[in-house]
C-alpha positions as a Markdown table, in Angstrom:
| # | Residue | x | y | z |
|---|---|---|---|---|
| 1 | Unk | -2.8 | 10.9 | 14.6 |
| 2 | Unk | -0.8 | 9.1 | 17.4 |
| 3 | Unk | 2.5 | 9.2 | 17.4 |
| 4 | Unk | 2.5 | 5.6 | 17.8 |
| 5 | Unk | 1.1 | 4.4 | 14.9 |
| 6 | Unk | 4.1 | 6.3 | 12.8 |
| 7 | Unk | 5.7 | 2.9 | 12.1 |
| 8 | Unk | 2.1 | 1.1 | 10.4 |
| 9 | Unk | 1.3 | 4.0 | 8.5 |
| 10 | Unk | 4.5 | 4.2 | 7.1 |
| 11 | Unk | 4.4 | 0.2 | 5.8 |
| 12 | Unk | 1.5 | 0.9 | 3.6 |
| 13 | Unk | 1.8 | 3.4 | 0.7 |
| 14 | Unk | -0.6 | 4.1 | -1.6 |
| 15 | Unk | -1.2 | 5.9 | -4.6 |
| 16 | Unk | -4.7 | 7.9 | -6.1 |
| 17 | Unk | -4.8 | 9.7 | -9.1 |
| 18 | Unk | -7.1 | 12.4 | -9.9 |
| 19 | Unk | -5.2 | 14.4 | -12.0 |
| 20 | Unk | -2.7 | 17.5 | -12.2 |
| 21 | Unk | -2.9 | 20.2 | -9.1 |
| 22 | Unk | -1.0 | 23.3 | -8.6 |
| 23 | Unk | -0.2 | 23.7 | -4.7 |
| 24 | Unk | 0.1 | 27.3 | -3.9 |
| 25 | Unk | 1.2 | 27.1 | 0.3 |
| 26 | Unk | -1.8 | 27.4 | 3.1 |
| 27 | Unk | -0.8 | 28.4 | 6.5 |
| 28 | Unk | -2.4 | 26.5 | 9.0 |
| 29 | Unk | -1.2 | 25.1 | 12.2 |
| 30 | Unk | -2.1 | 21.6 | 12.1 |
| 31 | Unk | -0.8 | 19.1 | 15.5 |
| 32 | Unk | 1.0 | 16.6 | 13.9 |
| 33 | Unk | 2.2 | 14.0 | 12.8 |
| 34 | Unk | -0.4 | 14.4 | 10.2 |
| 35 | Unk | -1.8 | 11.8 | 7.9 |
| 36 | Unk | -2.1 | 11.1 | 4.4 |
| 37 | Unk | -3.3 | 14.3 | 2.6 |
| 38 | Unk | -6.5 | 14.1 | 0.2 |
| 39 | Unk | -6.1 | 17.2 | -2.6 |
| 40 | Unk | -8.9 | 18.1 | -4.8 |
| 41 | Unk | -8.5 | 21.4 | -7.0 |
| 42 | Unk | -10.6 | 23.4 | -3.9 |
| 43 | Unk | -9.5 | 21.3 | -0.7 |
| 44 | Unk | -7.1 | 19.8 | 1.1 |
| 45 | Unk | -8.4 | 16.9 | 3.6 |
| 46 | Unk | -5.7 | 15.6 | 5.9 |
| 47 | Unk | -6.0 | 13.6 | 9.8 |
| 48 | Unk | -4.8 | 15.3 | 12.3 |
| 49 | Unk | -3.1 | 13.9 | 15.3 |
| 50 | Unk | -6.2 | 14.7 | 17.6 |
| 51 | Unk | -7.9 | 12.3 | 15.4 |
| 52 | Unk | -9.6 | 14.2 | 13.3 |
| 53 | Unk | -10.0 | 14.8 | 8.9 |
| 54 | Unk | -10.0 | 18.3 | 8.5 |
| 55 | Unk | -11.2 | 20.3 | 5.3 |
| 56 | Unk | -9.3 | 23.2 | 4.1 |
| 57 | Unk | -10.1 | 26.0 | 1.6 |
| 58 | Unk | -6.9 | 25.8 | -0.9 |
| 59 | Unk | -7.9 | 29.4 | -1.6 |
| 60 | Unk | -8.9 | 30.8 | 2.6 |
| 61 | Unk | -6.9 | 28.5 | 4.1 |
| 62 | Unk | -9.8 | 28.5 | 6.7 |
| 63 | Unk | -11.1 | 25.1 | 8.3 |
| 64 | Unk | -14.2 | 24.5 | 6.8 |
| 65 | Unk | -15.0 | 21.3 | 8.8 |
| 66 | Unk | -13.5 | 18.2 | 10.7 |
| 67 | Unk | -14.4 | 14.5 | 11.0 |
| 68 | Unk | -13.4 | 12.0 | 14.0 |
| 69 | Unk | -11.9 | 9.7 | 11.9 |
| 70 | Unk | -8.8 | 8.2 | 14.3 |
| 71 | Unk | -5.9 | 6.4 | 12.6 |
| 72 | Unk | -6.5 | 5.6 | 8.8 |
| 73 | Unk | -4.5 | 4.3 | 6.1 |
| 74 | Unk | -5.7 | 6.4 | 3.0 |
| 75 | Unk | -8.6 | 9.0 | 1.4 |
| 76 | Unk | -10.2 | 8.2 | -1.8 |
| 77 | Unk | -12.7 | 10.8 | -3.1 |
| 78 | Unk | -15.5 | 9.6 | -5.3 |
| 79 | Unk | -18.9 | 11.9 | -6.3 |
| 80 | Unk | -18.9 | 13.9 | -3.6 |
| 81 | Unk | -18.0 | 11.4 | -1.1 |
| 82 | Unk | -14.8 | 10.9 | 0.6 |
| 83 | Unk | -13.4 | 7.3 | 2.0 |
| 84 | Unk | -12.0 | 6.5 | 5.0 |
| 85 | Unk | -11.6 | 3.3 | 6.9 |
| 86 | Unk | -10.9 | 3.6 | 10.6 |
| 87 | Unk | -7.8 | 1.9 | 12.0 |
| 88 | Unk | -8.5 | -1.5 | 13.4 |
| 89 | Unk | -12.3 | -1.4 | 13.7 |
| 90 | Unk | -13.2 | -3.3 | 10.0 |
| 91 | Unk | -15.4 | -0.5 | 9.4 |
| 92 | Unk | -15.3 | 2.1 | 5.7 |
| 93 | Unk | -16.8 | 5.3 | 6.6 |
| 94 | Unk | -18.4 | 7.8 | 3.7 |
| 95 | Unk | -18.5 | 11.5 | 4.2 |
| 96 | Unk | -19.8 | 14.4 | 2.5 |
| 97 | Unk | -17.4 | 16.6 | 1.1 |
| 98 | Unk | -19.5 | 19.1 | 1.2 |
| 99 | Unk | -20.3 | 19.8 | 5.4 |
| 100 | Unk | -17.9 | 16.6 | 7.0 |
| 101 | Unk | -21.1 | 15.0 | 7.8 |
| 102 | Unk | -21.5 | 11.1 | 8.1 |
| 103 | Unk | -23.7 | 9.5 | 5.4 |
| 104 | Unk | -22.9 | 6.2 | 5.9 |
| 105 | Unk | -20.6 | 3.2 | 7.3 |
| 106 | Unk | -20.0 | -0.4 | 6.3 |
| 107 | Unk | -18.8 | -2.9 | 8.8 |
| 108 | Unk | -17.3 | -6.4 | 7.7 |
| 109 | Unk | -17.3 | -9.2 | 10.0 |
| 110 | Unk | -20.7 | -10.8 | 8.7 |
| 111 | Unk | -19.7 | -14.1 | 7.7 |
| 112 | Unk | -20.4 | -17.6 | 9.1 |
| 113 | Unk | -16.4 | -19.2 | 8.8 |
| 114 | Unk | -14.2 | -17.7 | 11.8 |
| 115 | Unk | -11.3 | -15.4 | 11.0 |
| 116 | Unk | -8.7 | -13.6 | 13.0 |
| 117 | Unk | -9.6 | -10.3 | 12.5 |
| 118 | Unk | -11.9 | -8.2 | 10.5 |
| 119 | Unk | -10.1 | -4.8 | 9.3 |
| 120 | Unk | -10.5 | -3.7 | 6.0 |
| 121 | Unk | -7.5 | -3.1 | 4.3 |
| 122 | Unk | -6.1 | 0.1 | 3.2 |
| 123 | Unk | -8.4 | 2.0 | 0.7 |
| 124 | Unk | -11.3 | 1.0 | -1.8 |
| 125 | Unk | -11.0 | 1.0 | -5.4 |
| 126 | Unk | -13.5 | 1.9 | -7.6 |
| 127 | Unk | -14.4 | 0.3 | -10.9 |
| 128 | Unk | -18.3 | 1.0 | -13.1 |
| 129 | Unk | -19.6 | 2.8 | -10.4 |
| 130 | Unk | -18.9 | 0.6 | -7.2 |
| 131 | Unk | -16.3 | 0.4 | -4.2 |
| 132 | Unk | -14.3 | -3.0 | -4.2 |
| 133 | Unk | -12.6 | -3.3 | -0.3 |
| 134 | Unk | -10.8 | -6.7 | 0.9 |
| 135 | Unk | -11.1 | -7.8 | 4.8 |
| 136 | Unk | -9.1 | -9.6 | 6.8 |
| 137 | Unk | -11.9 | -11.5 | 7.3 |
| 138 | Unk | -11.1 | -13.4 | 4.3 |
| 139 | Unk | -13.6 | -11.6 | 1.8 |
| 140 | Unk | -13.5 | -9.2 | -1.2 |
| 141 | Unk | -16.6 | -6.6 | -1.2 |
| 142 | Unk | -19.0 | -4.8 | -4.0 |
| 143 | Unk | -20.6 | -1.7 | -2.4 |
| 144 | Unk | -22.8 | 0.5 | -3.7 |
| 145 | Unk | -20.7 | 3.6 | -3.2 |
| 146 | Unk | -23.9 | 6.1 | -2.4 |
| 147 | Unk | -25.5 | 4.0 | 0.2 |
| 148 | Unk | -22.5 | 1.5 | 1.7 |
| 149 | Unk | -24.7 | -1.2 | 0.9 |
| 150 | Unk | -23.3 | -5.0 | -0.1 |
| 151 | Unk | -23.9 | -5.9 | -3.6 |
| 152 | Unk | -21.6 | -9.1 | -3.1 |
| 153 | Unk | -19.1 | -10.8 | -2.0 |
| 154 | Unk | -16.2 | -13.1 | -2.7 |
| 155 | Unk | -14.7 | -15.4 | 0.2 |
| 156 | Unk | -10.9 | -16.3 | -0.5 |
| 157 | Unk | -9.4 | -19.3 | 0.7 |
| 158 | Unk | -6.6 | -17.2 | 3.3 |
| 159 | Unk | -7.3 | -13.6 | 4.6 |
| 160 | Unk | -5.7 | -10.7 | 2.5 |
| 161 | Unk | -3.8 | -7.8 | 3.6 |
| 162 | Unk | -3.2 | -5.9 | 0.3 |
| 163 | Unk | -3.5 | -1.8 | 0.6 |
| 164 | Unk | -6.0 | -2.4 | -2.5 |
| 165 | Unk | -7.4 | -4.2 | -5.4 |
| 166 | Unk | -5.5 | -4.1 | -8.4 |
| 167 | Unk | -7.6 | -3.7 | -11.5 |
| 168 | Unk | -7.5 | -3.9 | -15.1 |
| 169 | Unk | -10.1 | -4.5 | -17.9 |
| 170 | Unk | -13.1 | -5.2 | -15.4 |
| 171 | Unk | -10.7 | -7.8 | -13.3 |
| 172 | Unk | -9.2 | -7.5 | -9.6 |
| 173 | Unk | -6.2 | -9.1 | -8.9 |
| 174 | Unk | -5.5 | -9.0 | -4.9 |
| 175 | Unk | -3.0 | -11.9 | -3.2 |
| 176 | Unk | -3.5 | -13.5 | 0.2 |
| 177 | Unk | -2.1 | -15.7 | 3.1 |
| 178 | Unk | -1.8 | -18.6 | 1.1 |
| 179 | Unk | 0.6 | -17.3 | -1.1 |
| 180 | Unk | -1.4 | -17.3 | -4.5 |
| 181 | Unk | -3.0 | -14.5 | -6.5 |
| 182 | Unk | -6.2 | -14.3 | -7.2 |
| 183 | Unk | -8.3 | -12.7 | -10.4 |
| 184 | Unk | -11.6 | -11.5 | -10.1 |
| 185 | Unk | -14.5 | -10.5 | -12.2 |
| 186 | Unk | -15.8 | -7.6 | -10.7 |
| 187 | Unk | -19.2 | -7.8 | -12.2 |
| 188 | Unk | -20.4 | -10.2 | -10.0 |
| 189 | Unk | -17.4 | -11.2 | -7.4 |
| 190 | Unk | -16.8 | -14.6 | -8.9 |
| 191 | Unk | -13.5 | -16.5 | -9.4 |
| 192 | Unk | -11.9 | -16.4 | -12.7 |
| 193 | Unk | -8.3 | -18.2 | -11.5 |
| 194 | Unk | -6.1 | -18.9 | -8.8 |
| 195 | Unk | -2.9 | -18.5 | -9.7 |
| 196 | Unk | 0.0 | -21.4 | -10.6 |
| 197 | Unk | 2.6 | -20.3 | -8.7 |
| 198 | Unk | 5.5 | -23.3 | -6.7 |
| 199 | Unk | 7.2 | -21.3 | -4.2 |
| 200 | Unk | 9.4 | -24.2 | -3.2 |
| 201 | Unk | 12.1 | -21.8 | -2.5 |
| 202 | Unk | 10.4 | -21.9 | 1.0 |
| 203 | Unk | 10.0 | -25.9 | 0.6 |
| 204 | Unk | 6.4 | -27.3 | 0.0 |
| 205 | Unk | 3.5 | -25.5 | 1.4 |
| 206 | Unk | 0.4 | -26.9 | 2.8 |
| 207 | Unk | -3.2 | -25.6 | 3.5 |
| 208 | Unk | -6.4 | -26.6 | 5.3 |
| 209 | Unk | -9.8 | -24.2 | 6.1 |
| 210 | Unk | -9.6 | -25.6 | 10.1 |
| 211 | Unk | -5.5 | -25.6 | 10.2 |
| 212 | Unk | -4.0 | -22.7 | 8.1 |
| 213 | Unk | -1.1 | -22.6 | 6.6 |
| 214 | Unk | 1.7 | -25.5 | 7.1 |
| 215 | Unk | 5.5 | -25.8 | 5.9 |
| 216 | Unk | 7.7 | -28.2 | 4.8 |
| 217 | Unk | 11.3 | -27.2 | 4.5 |
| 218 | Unk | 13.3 | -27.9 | 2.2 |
| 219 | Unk | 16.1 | -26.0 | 3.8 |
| 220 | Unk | 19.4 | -28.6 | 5.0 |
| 221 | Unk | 18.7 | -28.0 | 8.2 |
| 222 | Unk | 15.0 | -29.1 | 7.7 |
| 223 | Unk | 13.9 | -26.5 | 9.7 |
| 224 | Unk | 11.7 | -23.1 | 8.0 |
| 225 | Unk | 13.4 | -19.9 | 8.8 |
| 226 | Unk | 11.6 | -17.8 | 10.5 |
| 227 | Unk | 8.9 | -15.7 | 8.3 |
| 228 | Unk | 10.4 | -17.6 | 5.2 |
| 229 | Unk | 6.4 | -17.6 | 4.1 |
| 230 | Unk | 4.6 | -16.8 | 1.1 |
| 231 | Unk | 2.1 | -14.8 | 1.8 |
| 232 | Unk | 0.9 | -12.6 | -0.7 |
| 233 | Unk | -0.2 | -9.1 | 0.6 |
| 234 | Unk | 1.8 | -6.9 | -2.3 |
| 235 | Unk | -0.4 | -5.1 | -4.6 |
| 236 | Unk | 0.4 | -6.3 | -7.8 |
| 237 | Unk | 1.4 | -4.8 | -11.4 |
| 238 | Unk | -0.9 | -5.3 | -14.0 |
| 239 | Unk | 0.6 | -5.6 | -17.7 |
| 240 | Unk | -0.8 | -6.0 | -21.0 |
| 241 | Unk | -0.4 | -9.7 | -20.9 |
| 242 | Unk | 1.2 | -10.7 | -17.6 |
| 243 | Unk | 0.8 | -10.3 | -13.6 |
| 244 | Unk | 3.5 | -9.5 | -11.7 |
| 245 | Unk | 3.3 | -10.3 | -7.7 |
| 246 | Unk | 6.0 | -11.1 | -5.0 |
| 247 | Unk | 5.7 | -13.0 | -1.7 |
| 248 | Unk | 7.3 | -12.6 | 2.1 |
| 249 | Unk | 10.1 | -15.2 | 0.9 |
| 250 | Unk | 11.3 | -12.7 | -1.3 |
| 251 | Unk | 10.0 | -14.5 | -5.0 |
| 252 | Unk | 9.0 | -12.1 | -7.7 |
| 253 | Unk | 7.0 | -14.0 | -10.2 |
| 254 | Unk | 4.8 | -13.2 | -13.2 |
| 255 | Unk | 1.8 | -14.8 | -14.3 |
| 256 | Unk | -0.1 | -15.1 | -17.3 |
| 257 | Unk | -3.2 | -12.8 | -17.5 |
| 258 | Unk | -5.5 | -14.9 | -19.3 |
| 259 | Unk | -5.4 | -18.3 | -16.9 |
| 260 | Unk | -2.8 | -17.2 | -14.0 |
| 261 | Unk | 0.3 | -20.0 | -14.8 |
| 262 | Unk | 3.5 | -19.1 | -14.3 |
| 263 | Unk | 5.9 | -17.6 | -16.8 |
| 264 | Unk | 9.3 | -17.2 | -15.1 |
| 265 | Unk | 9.8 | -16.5 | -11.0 |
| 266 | Unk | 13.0 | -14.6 | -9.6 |
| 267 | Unk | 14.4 | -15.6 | -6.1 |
| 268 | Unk | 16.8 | -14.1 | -4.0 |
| 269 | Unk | 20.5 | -14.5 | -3.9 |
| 270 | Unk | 21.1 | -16.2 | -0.6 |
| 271 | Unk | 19.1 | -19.5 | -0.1 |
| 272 | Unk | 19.3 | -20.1 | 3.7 |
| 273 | Unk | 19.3 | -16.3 | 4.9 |
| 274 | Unk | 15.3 | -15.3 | 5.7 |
| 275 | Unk | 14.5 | -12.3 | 3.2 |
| 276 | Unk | 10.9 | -11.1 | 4.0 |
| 277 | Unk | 10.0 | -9.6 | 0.6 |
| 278 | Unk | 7.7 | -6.8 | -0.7 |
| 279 | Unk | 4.6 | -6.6 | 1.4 |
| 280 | Unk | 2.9 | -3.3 | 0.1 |
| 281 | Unk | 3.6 | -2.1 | -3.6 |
| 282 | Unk | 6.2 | -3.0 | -6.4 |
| 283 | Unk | 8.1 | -0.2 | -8.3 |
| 284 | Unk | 8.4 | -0.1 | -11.8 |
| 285 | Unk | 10.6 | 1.8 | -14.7 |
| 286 | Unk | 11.3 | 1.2 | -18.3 |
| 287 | Unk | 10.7 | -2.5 | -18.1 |
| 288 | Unk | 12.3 | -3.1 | -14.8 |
| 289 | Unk | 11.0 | -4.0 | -12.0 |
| 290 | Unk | 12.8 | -3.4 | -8.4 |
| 291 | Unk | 11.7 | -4.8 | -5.2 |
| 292 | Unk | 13.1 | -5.0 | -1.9 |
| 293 | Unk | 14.1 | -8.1 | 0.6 |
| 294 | Unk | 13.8 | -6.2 | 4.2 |
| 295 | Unk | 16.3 | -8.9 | 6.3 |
| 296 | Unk | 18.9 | -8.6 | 4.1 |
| 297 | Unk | 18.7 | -5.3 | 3.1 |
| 298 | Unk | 19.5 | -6.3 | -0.8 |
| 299 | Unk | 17.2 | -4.7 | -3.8 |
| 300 | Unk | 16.6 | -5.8 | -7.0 |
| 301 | Unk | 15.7 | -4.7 | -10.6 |
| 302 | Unk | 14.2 | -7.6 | -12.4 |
| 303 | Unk | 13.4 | -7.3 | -16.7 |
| 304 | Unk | 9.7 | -7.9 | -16.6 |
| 305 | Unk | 9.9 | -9.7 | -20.0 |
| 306 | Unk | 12.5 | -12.3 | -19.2 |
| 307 | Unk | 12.5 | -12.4 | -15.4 |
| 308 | Unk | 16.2 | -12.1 | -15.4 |
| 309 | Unk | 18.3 | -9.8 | -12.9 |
| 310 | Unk | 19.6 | -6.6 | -14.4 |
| 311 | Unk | 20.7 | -5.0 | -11.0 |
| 312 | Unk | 21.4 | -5.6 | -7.5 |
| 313 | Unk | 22.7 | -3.8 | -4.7 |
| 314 | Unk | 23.2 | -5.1 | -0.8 |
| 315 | Unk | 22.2 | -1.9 | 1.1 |
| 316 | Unk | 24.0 | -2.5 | 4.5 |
| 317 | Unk | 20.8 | -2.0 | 6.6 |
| 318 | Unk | 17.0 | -3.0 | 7.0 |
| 319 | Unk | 15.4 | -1.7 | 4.1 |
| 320 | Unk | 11.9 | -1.5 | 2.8 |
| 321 | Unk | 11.2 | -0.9 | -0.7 |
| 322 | Unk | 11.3 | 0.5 | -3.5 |
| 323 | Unk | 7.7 | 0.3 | -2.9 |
| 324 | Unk | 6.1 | 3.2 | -4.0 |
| 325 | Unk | 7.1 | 5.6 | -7.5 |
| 326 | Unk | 5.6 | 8.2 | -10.0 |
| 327 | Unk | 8.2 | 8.8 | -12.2 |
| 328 | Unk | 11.8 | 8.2 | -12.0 |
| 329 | Unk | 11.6 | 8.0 | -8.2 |
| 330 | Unk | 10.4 | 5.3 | -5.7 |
| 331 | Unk | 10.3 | 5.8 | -1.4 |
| 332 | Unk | 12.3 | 3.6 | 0.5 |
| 333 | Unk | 12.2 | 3.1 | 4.6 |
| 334 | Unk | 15.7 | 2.3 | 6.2 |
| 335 | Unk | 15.4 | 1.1 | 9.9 |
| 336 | Unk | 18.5 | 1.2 | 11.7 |
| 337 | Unk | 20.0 | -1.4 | 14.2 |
| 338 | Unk | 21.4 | -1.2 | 17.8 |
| 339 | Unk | 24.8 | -3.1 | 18.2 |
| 340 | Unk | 22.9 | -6.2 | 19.6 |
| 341 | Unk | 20.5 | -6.5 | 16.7 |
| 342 | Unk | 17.6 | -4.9 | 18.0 |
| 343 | Unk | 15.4 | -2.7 | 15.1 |
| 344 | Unk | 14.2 | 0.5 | 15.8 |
| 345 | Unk | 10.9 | 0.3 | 13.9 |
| 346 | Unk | 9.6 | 3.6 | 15.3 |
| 347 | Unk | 11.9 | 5.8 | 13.9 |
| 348 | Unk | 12.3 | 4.8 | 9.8 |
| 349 | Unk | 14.8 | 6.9 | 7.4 |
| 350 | Unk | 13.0 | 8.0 | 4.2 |
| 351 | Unk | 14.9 | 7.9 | 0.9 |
| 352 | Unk | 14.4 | 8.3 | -2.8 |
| 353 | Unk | 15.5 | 5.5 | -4.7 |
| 354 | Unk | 16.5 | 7.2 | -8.2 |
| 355 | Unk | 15.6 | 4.4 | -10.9 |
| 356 | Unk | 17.1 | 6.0 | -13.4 |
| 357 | Unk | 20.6 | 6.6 | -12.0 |
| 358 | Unk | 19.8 | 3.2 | -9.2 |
| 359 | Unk | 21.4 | 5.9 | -6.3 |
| 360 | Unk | 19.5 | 7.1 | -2.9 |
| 361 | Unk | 18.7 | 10.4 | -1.9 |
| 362 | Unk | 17.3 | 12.0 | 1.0 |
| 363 | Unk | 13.9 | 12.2 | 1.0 |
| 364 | Unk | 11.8 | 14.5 | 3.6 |
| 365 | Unk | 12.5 | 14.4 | 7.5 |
| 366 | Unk | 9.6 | 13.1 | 9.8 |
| 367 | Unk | 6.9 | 11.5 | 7.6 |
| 368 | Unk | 4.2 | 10.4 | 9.2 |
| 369 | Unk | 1.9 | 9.1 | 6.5 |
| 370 | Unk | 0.8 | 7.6 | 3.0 |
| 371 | Unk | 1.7 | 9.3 | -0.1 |
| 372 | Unk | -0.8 | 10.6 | -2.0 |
| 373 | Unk | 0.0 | 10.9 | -5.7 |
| 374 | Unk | -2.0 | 13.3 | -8.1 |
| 375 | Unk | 0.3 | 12.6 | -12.1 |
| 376 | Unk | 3.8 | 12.7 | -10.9 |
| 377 | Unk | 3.7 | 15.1 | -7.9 |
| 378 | Unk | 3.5 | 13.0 | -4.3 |
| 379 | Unk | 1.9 | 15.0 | -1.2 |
| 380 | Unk | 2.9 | 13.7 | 2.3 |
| 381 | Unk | 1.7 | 14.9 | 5.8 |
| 382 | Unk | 4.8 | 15.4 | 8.2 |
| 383 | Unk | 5.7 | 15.1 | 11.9 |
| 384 | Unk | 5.5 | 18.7 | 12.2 |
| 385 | Unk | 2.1 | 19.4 | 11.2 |
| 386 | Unk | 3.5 | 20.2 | 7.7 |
| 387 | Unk | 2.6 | 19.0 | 4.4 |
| 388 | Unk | 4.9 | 19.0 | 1.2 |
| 389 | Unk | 4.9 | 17.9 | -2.4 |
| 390 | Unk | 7.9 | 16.0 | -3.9 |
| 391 | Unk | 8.0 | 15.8 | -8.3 |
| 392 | Unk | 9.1 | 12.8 | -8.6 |
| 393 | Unk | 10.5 | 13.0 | -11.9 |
| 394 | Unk | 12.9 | 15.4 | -10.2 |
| 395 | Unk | 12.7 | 14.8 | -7.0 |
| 396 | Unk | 12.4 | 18.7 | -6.0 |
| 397 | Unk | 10.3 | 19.1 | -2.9 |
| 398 | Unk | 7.9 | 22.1 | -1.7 |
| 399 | Unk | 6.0 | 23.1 | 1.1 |
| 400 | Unk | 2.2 | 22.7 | 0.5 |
| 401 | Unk | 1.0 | 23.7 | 4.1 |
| 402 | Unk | 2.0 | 24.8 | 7.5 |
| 403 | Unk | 2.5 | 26.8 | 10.3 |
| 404 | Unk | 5.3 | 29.5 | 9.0 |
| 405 | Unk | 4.0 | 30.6 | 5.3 |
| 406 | Unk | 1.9 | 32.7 | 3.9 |
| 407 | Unk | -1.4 | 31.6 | 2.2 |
| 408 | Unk | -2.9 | 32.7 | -1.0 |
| 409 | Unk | -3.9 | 36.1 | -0.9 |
């Protein structure tokens, strides 16, 4: 994987579960930085940065085969498959995991209404025995996850950009450009409710199919900051009986499950300052929830019952997150600043937000790609061609792969 595209792969995290795995270390000499890391109990599949997947034998530590994949976001694993949409070409790709070979690949982009692009966003999610993907070209899709097929399809009325369908109870809740959240009945792709939500913390927002999306400030200057939008492209938290989603302006809100109206929004501190709020994943721990405003580097821990503020902190530089947690930890990206203002986006800091304590720690030098999360034990591919695992109830990290250990014997 380019060393270029450290910065996107970094925005996105995502979390699959497939339950508890004992790392003992493989040495392998991988070129990195190295992508997210797939781990089943016999492999580990992880992108290389000469573009290709590679399988390797937990127990060997031998290369048992390699796929040109190129840049991705993510690996899911499903019956034998494994998942992987290609960077920038709106195509999902299925591959054994048996031999690395192709069985099949899914291109979006087949719909009369134009759109800006056609990628498909981050990872599928699976629900009853089909793949659920979003496009940027403004649709939700049901594949068959053995052939690729389209079983259906649900066209929103913006593009979305989250890293994947939330789900709960046979529903799919995924936000898009026009700042509302949608809910989806993922038998058949229809509509069950937009949702109720007045961001006119941003002023009142308008929308048409041939126009996009349109402002009205209601800042004194009459004039929108820049990027004060509210597009929706966070993945959301599903409760028992409420939503919970956050825009670019930097509104949390939560929503009622059953028809999508509003129960109580939280807004940032500063009115007229421009925020840009969650864009990837929420972070969540005993009935708090704690988001990040990237401009003005403040984060927040919201009660998800009453929508009040419990905690705040500015952090004194350009921060994304908490955006990703297992446990008592959540990642955090801090991008630092030259003396005239100018952001260094290649080059993020990783932290650990501890949510118990609401302090930083250092989190691993050089990460170049997604978490991947099996229970409470996070496994990220490094700069260096290594890969390590961080508990994140404890935050202890160790070395899962690379050059300079000793494999199993």
């Amino acid at each position: 994987m380019k060393k270029a595209t450290l910065f996107p792969l970094l925005l996105a995290l995502f979390a699959h579960s497939c339950g508890k795995q004992d790392i003992d270390p493989v040495t392998m000499a991988l070129s990195g930085p190295l992508g997210s890391p797939l781990v089943t109990e016999d492999l580990i599949i992880v992108g290389s940065q000469d573009g290709n997947l590679y399988a390797i034998d937990r127990t060997s530590g031998k290369k048992l085969w390699n796929y040109k994949a190129g840049d991705y976001a993510g690996l899911v694993v499903y019956k034998n498959l494994v998942y992987v949409s290609p960077r920038g070409k709106g195509e999902l790709h299925a591959v054994n995991i048996a031999d690395g070979k192709l069985a099949w690949v899914f291109e979006a982009g087949h719909t009369v209404h134009d759109y800006r692009d056609k990628f498909i966003n981050g990872i599928p999610s699976i629900y009853g025995n089909r793949l659920y993907v979003s496009s940027e070209d403004w649709n939700v899709y049901m594949l068959d996850p053995r052939t690729g097929k389209e079983l259906a399809r649900l066209i929103l009325d913006e593009e979305p950009q989250a890293m994947e369908i939330a789900i709960s109870e046979g529903v799919g809740y995924i936000g898009a450009w026009d700042g509302y959240l949608y809910a989806i009945n993922l038998d058949d792709l229809t509509l069950i409710w937009k949702s109720e939500t007045n961001n006119d913390h941003i002023g009142q927002t308008t929308y048409s199919r041939e126009t996009g999306l349109g402002w009205i400030s209601d800042n004194p200057n009459g004039k929108l900051l820049n990027q004060q939008a509210p597009y929706v492209t966070v993945v959301p938290l599903v409760g028992k009986t409420k939503v919970y989603f956050a825009d670019w302006a930097g509104n949390l809100m939560a929503v009622n499950k059953s028809d999508g109206k509003q129960v109580w929004r939280h807004s940032p501190s500063t009115r007229n300052m421009r925020h840009v709020g969650p864009r990837h994943y929420l972070s969540e721990y005993q009935n708090i929830i704690y988001y990040g405003t990237l401009e003005d580097g403040h984060i927040y821990g919201v009660d998800k019952t009453s929508g009040e503020r419990v905690f705040e902190t500015e952090t004194g530089t350009m921060i994304n997150g908490p955006m990703f947690s297992a446990g008592r930890f959540a990642f955090t990206l801090e991008y630092t600043m030259d003396a005239d203002g100018n952001v260094d986006w290649s080059l993020p800091i990783v932290k650990l937000f501890d949510m118990k304590t609401r302090e930083f720690q250092p989190g691993p030098d050089g990460v170049g790609s997604f978490p991947y999360i099996v229970d409470e034990t996070t496994y990220l591919g490094l700069a260096d061609g290594r890969i390590v695992s961080i508990d994140m109830d404890s935050g202890v990290e160790q070395l899962v792969l690379g050059p300079e250990i000793k494999g199993r014997p």
